[in-house]
C-alpha angles and dihedrals in degrees: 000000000000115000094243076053096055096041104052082043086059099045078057088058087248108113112116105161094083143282115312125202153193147180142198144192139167122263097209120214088007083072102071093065116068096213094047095053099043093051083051097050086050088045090048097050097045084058100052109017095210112170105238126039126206113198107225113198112174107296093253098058091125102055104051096075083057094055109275122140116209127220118247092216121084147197107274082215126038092021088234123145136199143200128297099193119003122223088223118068109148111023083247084077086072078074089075100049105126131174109273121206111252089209095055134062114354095352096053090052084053085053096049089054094053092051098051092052093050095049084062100038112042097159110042111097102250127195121197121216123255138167131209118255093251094048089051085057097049096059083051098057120028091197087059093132094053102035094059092061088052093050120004101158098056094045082049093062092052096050086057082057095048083047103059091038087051089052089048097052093042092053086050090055099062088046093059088052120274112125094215159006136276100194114187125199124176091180099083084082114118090216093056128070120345110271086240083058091047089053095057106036095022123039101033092061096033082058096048090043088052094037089050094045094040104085091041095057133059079223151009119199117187115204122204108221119205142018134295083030133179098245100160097043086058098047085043100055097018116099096202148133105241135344124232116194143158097275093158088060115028136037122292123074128204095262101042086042085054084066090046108053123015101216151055117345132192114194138107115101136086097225086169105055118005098048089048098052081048094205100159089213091054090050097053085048096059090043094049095050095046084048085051100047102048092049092113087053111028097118082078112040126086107198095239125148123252093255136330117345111232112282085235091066110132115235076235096062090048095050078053096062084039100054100038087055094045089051086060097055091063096052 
């Protein structure tokens, strides 16, 4: 069975030859050169062999064909990186938003590093990054939350143009060669906008994004970003393959999200403490009690962290996570 194999079979809830895994992380300042990031991600994946590869470009990928500069500096931590200067200033600069060209700038340069992975690793399962429309728009205008009560229909209209340019560009990412989708959305949290508010700027054009893209990918995973999360509310109205969420964190757990939504799940691993302390005992311990907890339901989990590990995460202390899963699939 090929891996892409394997994998869609245990988003069905129909893997029984064991948990996979995988794991990501950001490789600051490499990732702003195509061919650099693409030879690490290769790099990254010879030295580990999880099942399943998430491409990982700087978090704010999407917003520099609009007109947004990025920092060079970046989270010691996380790898993340932020704007230098946003495109969006007055809420009357949502006036200017116009379609970019996925082949083209920033995107073109995502595009090429898809390409070049695939290129070496035909047969790995690889998901491209994307992030919902709202959440696109939220790393253009810093003043997001405020500006769409002073203008939401405006900001409404926008969010219809970064859409249909995230769909683009997600088509021309399977084309390039990545089988699915990796969709981020940091607005099921219940501290962020009003649900009422959700309803309106988030899920309709989550739902369009996901409609338009479903039929083009072998897969589509949604990852919750955040804490205090509606979880429910995403497995509920999300038509996707598999959810990836914060479970170290937030409520829920793997079992009790295994009543919740029937198919893929991504969870398992404390990317924000455990991995940090970098105790190898400790390590094995988180891995072994996600293993244990998701027994029932193992046909369908695949041992992943919430988000991205911390960038300072030794290659040893993933072998760790590596070695100890791949122990339980031979019992």
């Amino acid at each position: 069975m090929d891996k892409l194999e394997l994998l869609l079979q245990t988003f069905n809830g129909q893997n029984d030859e064991g948990p996979l895994f995988s794991l990501w992380k950001h490789f600051p300042n490499i990732d702003r050169d195509p061919y650099a990031l693409a030879e690490i991600h290769v790099d990254f994946y010879n030295k580990h062999k999880f099942d399943l590869m998430k491409i990982s470009p700087h978090g704010r990928f999407p917003v520099v064909d609009y007109g947004c500069i990025v920092a060079k500096d970046y989270d010691p931590i996380t790898g993340s990186t932020s704007c230098e200067n946003c495109c969006i200033t007055t809420v009357d600069d949502w006036e200017t938003v116009e379609s970019i060209d996925s082949g083209e700038g920033e995107l073109g340069k995502q595009l090429k590093t898809v390409e070049l992975i695939s290129k070496e690793l035909e047969s790995l399962p690889k998901m491209m990054t994307l992030f919902s429309p709202l959440m696109v728009a939220s790393k253009m205008d810093t003043n997001l939350v405020s500006n769409i009560q002073k203008k939401p229909d405006l900001i409404k209209e926008s969010l219809f143009t970064i859409t249909d340019d995230i769909i683009e560009f997600a088509k021309a990412s399977i084309d390039a060669g990545a089988e699915g989708i990796f969709l981020a959305s940091q607005h099921f949290r219940k501290t962020d906008l009003p649900w009422e508010e959700v309803l309106k700027f988030e899920i309709p054009f989550l739902k369009k994004l996901i409609s338009k893209i479903k039929g083009k990918t072998e897969f589509i995973v949604m990852h919750v970003h955040g804490q205090d999360i509606r979880f429910k509310e995403a497995a509920e109205l999300m038509d996707v393959d598999a959810l990836n969420w914060h479970d170290q964190l937030t409520w829920p757990e793997i079992d009790e999200a295994a009543n919740i939504f029937p198919k893929g799940l991504l969870a398992g691993i404390d990317e924000t403490q455990v991995l940090i302390d970098g105790k190898s005992d400790d390590i094995k311990k988180n891995i072994l009690e996600s293993l244990k907890q998701s027994e029932e339901n193992e046909n369908r989990v695949i041992i992943a962290p919430g988000c991205v590990i911390p960038i300072t995460v030794s290659d040893e202390n993933i072998e760790i996570i590596s070695q100890t899963i791949r122990k339980a699939r031979k019992r």
